[in-house]
Residue, then its C-alpha position, 0 to 999 in steps of 0.5 A: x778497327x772496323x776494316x780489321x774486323x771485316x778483313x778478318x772476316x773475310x779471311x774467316x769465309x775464304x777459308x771455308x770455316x763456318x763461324x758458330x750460331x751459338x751466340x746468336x740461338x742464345x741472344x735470339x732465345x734471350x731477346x722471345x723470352x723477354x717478349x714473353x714476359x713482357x707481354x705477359x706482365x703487360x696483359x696481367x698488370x693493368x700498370x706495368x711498368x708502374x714507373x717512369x724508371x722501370x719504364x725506361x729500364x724495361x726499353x733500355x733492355x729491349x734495346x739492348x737484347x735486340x742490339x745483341x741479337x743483331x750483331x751476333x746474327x750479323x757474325x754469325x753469317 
């Protein structure tokens, strides 16, 4: 799977087609937003998140925007 994808991409570059940036302008801006509001909830509440499960929903969102905006940042290269 993984050699398919970088043949693929390989023939993409050769043929001098440049792939979108879309994709990762929208997960870049997805993942500063987020930034944003978790700094501001962070410095606003003094418990934010107020429980181990939010906690643990606001980390698994962080990992899951910043997976997001490597790989498209990766494709989109």
């Amino acid at each position: 799977m993984l050699h398919a994808a970088l043949v693929t991409f390989a023939s993409v570059a050769e043929e001098g087609a440049e792939p979108s940036k879309t994709p990762f302008y929208i997960a870049g801006g997805a993942l500063a937003l987020f930034a944003v509001l978790v700094s501001a909830l962070g410095i606003t509440q003094h418990d934010f998140p107020r429980t181990k499960g939010a906690s643990r929903a606001v980390m698994a969102l962080a990992a899951l925007l910043v997976a997001a905006a490597m790989a498209t940042a990766v494709i989109s290269s």
